[in-house]
Structure formats: structure tokens, C-alpha cells
C-alpha positions in Angstrom: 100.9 91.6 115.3 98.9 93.2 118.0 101.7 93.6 120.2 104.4 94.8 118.0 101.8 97.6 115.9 104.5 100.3 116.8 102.1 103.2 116.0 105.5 105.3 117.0 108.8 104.4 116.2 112.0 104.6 114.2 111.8 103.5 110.8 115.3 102.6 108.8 114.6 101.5 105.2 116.7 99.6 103.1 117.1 98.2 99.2 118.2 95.1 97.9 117.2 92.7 95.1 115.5 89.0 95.2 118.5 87.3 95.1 119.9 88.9 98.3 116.2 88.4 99.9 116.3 84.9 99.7 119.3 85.1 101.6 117.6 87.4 104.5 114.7 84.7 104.8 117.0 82.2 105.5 119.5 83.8 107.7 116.3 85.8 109.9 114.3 82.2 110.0 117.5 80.8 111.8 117.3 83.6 114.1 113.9 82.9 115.0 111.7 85.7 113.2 108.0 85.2 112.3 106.3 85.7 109.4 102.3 87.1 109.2 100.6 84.7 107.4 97.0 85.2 106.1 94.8 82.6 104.4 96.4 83.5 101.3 99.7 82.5 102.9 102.8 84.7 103.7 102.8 87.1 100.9 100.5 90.0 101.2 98.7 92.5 98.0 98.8 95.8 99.2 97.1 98.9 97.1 97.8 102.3 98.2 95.9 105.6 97.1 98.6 108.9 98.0 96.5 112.2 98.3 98.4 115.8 97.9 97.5 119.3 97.8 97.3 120.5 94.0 100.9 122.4 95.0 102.0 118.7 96.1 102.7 120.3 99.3 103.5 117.1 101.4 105.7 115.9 98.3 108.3 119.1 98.2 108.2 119.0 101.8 110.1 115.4 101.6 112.3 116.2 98.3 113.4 119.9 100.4 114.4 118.0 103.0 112.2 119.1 105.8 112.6 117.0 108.7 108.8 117.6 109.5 106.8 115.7 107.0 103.8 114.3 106.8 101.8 111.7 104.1 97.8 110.7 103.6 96.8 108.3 101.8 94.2 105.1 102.0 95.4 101.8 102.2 94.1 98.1 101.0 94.8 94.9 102.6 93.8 93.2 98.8 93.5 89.6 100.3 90.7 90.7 102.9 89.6 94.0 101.5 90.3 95.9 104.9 90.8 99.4 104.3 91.8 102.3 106.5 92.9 105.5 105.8 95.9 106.8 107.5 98.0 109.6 108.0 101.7 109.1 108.8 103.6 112.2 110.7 107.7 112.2 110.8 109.4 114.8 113.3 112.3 116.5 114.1 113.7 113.0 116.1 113.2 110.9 112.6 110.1 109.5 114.5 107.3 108.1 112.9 103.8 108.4 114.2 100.6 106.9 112.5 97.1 107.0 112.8 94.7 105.4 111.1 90.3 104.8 110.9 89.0 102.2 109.3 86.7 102.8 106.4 84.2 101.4 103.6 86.2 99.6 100.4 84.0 102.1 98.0 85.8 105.1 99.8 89.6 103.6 99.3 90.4 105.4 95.6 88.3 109.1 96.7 87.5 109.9 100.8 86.7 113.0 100.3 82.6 112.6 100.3 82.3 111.3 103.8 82.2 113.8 106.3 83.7 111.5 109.3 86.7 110.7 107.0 87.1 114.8 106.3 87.0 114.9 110.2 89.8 112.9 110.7 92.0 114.0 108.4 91.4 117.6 109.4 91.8 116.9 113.0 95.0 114.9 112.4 96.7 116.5 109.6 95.0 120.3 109.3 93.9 120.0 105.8 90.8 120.2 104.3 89.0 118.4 101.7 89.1 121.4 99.0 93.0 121.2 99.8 93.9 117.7 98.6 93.0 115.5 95.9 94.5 111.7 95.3 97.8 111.6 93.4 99.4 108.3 93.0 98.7 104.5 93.4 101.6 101.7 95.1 100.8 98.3 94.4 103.2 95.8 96.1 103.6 92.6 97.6 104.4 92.8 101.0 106.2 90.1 103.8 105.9 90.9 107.4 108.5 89.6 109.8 108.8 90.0 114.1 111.0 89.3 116.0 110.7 86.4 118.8 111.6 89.1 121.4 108.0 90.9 119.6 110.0 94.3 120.2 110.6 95.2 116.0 108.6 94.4 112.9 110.3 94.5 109.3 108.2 94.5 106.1 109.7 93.7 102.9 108.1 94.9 99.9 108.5 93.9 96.7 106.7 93.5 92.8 106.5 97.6 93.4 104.3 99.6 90.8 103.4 103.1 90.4 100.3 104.2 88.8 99.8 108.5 88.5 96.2 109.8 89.3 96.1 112.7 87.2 98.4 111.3 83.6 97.8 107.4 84.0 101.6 107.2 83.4 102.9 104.0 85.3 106.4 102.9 86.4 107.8 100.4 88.6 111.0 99.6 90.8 111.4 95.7 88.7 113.5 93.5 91.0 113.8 96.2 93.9 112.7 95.2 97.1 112.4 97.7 99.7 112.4 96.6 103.3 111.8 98.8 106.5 112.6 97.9 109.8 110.3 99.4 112.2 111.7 99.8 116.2 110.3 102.0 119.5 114.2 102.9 119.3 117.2 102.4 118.1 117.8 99.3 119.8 119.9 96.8 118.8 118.5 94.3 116.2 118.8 90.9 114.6 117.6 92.3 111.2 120.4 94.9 111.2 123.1 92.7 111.8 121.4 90.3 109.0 121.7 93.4 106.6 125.3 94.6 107.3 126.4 91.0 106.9 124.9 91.1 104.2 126.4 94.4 102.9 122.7 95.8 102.7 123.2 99.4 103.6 120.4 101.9 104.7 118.8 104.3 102.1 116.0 106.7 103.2 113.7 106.8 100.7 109.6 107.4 100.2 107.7 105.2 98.3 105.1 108.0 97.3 108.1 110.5 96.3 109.9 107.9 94.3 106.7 107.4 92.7 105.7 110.5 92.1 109.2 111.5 90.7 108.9 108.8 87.8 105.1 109.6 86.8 105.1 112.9 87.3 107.1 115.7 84.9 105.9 118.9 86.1 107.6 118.7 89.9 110.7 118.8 91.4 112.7 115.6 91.0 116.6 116.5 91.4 117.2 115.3 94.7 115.4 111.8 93.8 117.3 111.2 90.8 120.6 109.7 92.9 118.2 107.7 94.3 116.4 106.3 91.5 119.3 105.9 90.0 121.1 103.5 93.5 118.0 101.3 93.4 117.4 101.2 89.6 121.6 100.0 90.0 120.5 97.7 92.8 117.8 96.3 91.1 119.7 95.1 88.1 122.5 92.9 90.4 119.6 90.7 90.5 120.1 87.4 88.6 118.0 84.7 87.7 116.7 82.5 90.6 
């Protein structure tokens, strides 16, 4: 995992449904893809904590379609209890860059008290710590896949659950599964040729704007509803398995 971290790359996202995952599995562990595997064994808890400006700022810049974008949250690896906090920038290429500090597990759901932390986002991002305020929780199970050439990672996400800071209300994406293939370029790749054979098509999507979009009423959710709507329909092909 060392070697393929890909700190800055191309990301392509894509949704399916469990069925059509267990298909993927197979077909990508003929091809010769690894999976990460922890002492609690291939599947991995993830808990994410998304932090906004009180004008969700970093959320309107994604659903008005600026190609500059940027997202901070903190992040839990639940079967260790490693924790960073990380801030993800996309540019005008579609490329994603990411850095990340690793911090205390009593500083995953609030940052904001510890002056290093305030440092680093400020340095990275330009916000303050007056300016933002956490927003929404992502729970999901995650698989992590590289290729034996170690030049792409995919993750596949799955069990996906949305929890809102400020109302409590939750939602989730039920059979869903959201998988992201992540490349230094757009090279050619196993996974996608798995996919279109497949008839699994891209879909950009955000996990923190679907999110936000279900548990939140009070912003702007127009340009999400196709969306929810084309994995809410993908979800539901799903059959028993």
C-alpha cells in the first residue's frame, strides 16, 4: 500500500449493487489484483467526520459545479483506531491531491481545540477554525484492491450511512456500493475494462454532498437529486445473494 498511496491522481467513481460486486471480485481476482487485508480480514470500518463553513461553502462549491473544490474532514480506520485528518483538493485537470497529519482518536469528531491541527488546516486549505464546524458523519465498509503492476488502487465501499451533525437525521445508500478507481493518469486499466464488461458505467459523485443532500433541508439539493435518484435505481437491481 506504500507504493501505490497516490497522494495525486485521477479519481473515476462508479455505482453498482452487491450482486454485480461479487462478480467484480471474481473477475479482478483472475486478473491478479490484491486485496489489503488487516487483522480483521479484508473488509475495512471506516468513520468519517465532514467539516464546512456555517454557509457550507465547500458543499455549493461541488453542487455549482466548480471545478475547483476542496473537502476536510477527519477520518477513522475503526479496526486500528488510526486517525488523520485530511484535506482533499480537486483542480481544474479533475486531479485530486490529498494531504493528511495524523492525530489523537479524542480529536476525530471536533479538531478544532488543537492549535497544530488549526495550523494545518489553515496552511493547507486557508480557513480558519471560527470558519468551519463539523457537518456530517460516513460510516462504511470499505475493500481495497491493487493492481499486480502496483500502478492503480480501487476501493469499494459499501454498508454506506449518513449521520447529520447539526439535526441527527440519518440516511443511507442500502445496497449501493460505490467504488473509485484511483490512477497517476488515465492509463489504461484492468478495473475499467472489468466495469464496462460489466456495463458499470462512471458516475461522479461525492459521498459528503450525497450525504448532505439527504440529511440536510435547508441547502441546495437540485443538481443531486438525478443522482440520488440513479443510485437509489441502482441500488434496488440488487437481489438476494
Amino acid at each position: 500500500m506504500r507504493e501505490v498511496r497516490l497522494m495525486d491522481r485521477v479519481d473515476t467513481k462508479y455505482v453498482t449493487n452487491e450482486t454485480v460486486l461479487l462478480q467484480i471480485l471474481a473477475e479482478a481476482n483472475r486478473q491478479g489484483y490484491r486485496a489489503l487485508e488487516s487483522v480483521c480480514g479484508k473488509i475495512q470500518p471506516y468513520d468519517s467526520i465532514y467539516f464546512d463553513t456555517g454557509c457550507m461553502d465547500m458543499y455549493r462549491d461541488h453542487h455549482n459545479r466548480r471545478l475547483v473544490r476542496q473537502k476536510i474532514r477527519t477520518r477513522q480506520y475503526l479496526h486500528s483506531g488510526d486517525t488523520y485528518l485530511e484535506i482533499k483538493k480537486k483542480n481544474n485537470k479533475s486531479r485530486t491531491k490529498k494531504k493528511r497529519m495524523a492525530i489523537p482518536a479524542a480529536a476525530f469528531r471536533d479538531y478544532r481545540e488543537e492549535p497544530v491541527m488549526n495550523r494545518f488546516v489553515e496552511e493547507y486549505s486557508g480557513y480558519r477554525p471560527e470558519q468551519l464546524h463539523p457537518c456530517l458523519e460516513t460510516v462504511f465498509n470499505r475493500i481495497t484492491l491493487v493492481n499486480a503492476a502496483k500502478t492503480e488502487r480501487v476501493t469499494i465501499d459499501s454498508s454506506l450511512r449518513f449521520v447529520n451533525v447539526a439535526n441527527s437525521v440519518e440516511s443511507d445508500l442500502g445496497n449501493a456500493v460505490v467504488i473509485e478507481l484511483k490512477q497517476e493518469g488515465r492509463a489504461a486499466s484492468g478495473m475499467k475494462r472489468i466495469l464496462l464488461d460489466l456495463r458499470v458505467k462512471p458516475l461522479r459523485m461525492s459521498k459528503y454532498c450525497i450525504g448532505t443532500a439527504l440529511t440536510d433541508p435547508q441547502v441546495p439539493n437540485h443538481r443531486f437529486k438525478l443522482k440520488i435518484r440513479k443510485i437509489n435505481k441502482i441500488a434496488a437491481l440488487c437481489t438476494n445473494i
